[in-house]
C-alpha positions as CSV (number, residue, x, y, z in Angstrom):
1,X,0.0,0.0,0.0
2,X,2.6,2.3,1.1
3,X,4.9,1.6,-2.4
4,X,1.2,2.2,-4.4
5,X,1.0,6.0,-2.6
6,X,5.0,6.6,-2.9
7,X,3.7,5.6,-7.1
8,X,1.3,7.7,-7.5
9,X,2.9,10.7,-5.5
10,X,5.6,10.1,-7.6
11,X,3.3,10.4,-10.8
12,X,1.8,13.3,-9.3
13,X,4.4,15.5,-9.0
14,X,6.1,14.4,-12.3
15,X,3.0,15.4,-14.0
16,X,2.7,18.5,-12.2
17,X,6.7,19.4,-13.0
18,X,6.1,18.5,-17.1
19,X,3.1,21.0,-17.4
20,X,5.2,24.1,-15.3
21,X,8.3,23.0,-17.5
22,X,5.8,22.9,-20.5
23,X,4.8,26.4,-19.7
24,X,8.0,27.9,-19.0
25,X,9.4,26.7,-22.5
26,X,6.6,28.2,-24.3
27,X,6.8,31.9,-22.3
28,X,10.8,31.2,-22.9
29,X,10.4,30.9,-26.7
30,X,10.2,34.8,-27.3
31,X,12.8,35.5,-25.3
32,X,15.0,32.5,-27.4
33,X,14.0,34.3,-30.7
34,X,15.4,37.5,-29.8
35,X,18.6,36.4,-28.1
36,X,19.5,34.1,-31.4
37,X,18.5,36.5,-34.4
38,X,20.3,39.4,-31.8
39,X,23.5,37.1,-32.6
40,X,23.1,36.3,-36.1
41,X,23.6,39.0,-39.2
42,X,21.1,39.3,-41.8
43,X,22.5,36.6,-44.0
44,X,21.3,33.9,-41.6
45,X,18.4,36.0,-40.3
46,X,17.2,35.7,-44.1
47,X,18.8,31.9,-44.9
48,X,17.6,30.9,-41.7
49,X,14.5,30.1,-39.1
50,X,13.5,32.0,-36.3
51,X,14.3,28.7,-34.1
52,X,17.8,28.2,-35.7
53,X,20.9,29.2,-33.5
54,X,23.2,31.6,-34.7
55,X,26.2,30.0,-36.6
56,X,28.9,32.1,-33.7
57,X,28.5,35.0,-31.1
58,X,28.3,37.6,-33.4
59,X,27.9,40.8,-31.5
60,X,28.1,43.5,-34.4
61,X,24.3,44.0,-33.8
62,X,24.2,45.0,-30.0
63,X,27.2,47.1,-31.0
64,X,24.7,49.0,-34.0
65,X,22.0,49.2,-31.7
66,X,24.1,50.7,-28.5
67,X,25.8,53.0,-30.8
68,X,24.5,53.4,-34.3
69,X,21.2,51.9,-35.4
70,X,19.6,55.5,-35.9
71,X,20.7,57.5,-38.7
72,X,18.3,60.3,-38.1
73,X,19.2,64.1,-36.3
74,X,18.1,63.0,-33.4
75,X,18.9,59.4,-32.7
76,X,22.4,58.2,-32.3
77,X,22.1,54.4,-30.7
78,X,20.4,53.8,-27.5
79,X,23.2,54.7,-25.6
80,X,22.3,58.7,-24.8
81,X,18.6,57.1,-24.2
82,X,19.9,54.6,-21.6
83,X,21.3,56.7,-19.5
84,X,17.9,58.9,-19.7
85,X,16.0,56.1,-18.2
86,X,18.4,55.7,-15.9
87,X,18.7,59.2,-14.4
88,X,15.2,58.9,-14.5
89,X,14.7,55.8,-12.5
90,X,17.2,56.4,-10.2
91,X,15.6,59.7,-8.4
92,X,12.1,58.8,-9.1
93,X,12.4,54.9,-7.6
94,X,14.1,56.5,-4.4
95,X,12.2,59.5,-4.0
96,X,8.4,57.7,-4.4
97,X,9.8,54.7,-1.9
98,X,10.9,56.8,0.8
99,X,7.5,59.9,0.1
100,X,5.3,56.2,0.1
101,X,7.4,54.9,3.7
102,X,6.5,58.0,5.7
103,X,3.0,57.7,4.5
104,X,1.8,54.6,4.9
105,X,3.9,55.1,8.5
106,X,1.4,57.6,9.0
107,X,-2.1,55.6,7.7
108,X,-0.9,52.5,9.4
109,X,0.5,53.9,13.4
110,X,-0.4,57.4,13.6
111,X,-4.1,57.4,12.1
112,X,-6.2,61.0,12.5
113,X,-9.3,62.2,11.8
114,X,-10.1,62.1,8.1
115,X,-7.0,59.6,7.7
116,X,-9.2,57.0,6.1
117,X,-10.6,59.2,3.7
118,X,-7.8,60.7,2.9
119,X,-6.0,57.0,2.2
120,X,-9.1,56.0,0.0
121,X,-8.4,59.3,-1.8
122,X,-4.8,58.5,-2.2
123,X,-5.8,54.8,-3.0
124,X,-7.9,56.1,-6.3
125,X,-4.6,56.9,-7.4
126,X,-3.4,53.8,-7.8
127,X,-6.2,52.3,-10.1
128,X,-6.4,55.9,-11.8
129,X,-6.1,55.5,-15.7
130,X,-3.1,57.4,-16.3
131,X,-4.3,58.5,-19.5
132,X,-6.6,61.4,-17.4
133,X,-3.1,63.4,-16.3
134,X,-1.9,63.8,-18.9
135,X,-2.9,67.2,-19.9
136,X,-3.3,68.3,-16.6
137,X,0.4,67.5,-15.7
138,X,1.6,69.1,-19.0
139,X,0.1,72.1,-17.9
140,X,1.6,71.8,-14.3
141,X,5.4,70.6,-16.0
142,X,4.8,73.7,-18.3
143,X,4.4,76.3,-15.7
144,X,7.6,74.6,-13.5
145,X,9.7,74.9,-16.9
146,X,10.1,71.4,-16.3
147,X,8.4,70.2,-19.7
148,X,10.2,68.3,-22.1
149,X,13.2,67.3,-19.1
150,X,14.0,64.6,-17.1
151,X,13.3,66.3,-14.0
152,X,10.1,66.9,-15.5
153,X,9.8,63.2,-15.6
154,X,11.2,61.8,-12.2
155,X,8.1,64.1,-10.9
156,X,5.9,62.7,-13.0
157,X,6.4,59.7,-11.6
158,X,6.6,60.2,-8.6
159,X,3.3,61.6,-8.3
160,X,1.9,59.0,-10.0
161,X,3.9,55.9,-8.1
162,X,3.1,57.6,-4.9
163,X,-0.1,56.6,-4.2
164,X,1.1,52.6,-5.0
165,X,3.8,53.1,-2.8
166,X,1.8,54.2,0.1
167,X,-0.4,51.6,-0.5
168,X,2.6,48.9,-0.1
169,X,3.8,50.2,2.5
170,X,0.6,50.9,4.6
171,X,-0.3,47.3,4.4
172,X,2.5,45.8,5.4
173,X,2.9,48.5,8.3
174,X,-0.8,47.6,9.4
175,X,0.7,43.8,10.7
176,X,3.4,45.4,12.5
177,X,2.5,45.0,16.3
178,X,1.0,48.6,17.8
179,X,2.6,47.7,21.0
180,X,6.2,48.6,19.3
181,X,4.9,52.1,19.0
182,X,3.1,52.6,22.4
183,X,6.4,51.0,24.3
184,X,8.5,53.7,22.0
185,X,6.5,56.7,22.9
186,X,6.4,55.9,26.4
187,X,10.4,56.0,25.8
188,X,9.9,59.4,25.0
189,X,10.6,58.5,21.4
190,X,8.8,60.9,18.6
191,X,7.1,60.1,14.9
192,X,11.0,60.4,13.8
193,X,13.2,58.5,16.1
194,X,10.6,56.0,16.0
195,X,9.9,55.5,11.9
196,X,14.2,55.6,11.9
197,X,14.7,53.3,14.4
198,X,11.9,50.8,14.5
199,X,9.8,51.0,11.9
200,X,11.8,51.1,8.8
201,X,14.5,48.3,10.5
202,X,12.0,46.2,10.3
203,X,11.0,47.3,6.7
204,X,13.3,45.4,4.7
205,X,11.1,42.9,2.8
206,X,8.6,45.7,1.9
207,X,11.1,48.2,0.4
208,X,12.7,45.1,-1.5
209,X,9.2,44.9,-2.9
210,X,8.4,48.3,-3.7
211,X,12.1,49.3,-5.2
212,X,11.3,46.0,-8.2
213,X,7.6,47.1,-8.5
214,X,9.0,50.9,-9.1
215,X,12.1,50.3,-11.0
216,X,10.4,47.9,-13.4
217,X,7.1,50.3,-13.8
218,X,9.2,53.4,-14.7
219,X,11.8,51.9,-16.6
220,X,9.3,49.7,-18.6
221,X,6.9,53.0,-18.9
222,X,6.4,54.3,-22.7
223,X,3.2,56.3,-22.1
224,X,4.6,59.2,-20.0
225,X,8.2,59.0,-21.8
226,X,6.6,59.8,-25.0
227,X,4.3,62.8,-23.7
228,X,6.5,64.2,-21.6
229,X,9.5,64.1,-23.3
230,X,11.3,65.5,-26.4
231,X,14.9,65.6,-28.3
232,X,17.5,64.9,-25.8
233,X,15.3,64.0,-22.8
234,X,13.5,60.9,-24.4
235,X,14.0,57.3,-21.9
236,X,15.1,54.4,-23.8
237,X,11.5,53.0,-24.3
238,X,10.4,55.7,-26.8
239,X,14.4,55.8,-28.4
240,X,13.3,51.8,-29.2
241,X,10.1,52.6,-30.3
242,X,11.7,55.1,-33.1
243,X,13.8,52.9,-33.8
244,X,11.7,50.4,-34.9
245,X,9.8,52.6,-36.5
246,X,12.4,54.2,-38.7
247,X,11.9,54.2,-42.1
248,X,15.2,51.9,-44.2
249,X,15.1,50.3,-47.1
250,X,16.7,47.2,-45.7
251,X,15.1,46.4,-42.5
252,X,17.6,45.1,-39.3
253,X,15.6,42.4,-37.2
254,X,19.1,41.4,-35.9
255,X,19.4,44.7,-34.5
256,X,15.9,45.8,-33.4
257,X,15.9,42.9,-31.3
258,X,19.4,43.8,-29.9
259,X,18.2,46.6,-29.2
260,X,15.1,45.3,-27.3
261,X,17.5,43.1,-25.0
262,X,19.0,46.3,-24.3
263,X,15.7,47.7,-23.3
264,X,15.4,44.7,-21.2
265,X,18.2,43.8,-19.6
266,X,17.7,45.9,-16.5
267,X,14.4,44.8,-15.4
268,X,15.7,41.3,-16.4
269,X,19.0,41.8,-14.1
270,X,17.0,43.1,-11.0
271,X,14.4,40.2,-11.2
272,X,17.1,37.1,-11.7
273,X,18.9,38.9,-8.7
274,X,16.4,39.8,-6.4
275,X,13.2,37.7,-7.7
276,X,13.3,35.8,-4.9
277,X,13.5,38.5,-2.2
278,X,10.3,40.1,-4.1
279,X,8.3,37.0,-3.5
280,X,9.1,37.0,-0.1
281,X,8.6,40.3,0.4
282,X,4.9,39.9,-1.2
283,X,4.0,37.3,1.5
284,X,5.2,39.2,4.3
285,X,2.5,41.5,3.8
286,X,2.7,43.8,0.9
287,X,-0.5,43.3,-0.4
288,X,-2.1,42.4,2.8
289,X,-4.5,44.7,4.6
């Protein structure tokens, strides 16, 4: 009886492990595409299949699309685009964390009157269409002489990733014991010395979580980039959407998909890296409440 159960156990969880390998190959397969034709030149992107491997590591298409695949006035490679996103990201990731810490701080251990209404206010932000800012927060970037910048950018979004932030954060602060707090301000501790020195110690999985969900957002973000933006100031997303949609006579798949694992690679790096702490942080709370 007990060799029948180990069987069918056994059965069990190689079934289960064929489907989830099953699955993963089929998500996989775009990503297989455009690492192999990124590799190959257009002799064996035409000669060949999309399946095929590339005949050697030929690189000369990452090189075009980091440096040269544009030939227009404004478009020199990815490279001035990339660092864009990146002085975008940077700022506007750190900036919305710490603006969504101190608030859900507040919602979750230092509640006042109207503090509910004013979370569910903040909340509407979250599941806003983003679409309904947008001429408002032209008009707003315009008056700063911010439009058309990067700065002008990092505050879009961190207006916008604020109100997700808070949300995070005020979740996960909610489970946190309200005896900590009382026992602090009977120490004589304040709203300072106690967020510093309690709160956020004990904050790690959380910020883990909300640094991924903001870095990927932004980065990956095209909608905002392309409204808010112009000339020197464009993120990386809207420099690889020109430049797949630039007119050539002989069109580079080699190098448009180079140039998409370009796009990628960061959001790809910071989830290989720290995939697991974001799962972890999830189930400690994030999106309880």
């Amino acid at each position: 009886m007990t060799t029948a159960v180990r069987s069918k156990t056994s059965f069990h969880r190689f079934a289960v492990w064929s489907v989830l390998l099953l699955f993963a190959a089929f998500f996989l397969v775009p990503l297989y595409v455009m690492v192999t034709t990124s590799l190959k030149d257009m002799a064996e992107v035409r000669g060949g299949n999309l399946m095929s491997l590339p005949g050697g590591l030929n690189f000369a298409a990452w090189h075009k699309a980091w440096d040269q695949a544009c030939t227009g006035t404004d478009c020199g490679g990815l490279r001035p685009y990339f660092w864009n996103s990146t002085l975008m990201v940077v700022p506007a990731v750190l900036i919305s964390t710490a603006f969504g810490a101190v608030n859900g701080y507040v919602f979750a251990k230092w509640k006042f009157k109207g503090s509910e209404l004013m979370f569910g206010m903040m909340l509407f932000g979250a599941f806003m269409p983003l679409q309904v800012v947008l001429l408002p927060m032209s008009q707003v970037l315009g008056w700063m002489h911010l439009a058309n910048s990067i700065w002008g950018l990092v505050i879009v979004h961190v207006l916008v990733g604020m109100a997700t932030t808070t949300l995070f954060f005020r979740n996960y602060y909610v489970s946190l014991p309200d005896e900590l707090v009382r026992a602090a301000m009977l120490d004589g501790a304040g709203f300072w010395r106690i967020f510093w020195r309690i709160v956020l110690p004990l904050s790690a999985p959380i910020l883990v979580v909300t640094l991924i969900w903001q870095f990927t957002a932004i980065w990956n973000d095209f909608l905002f980039g392309v409204v808010f933006s112009g000339g020197d100031s464009r993120p990386i997303t809207v420099a690889l959407n020109n430049m797949a949609n630039t007119s050539s006579s002989v069109k580079e798949y080699n190098v448009d998909m180079a140039a998409a694992m370009i796009a990628a690679l960061p959001t790809l790096a910071i989830y290989v890296l720290a995939g697991k702490h974001f799962v972890r942080g999830l189930t400690a709370g994030a999106v309880k409440g």
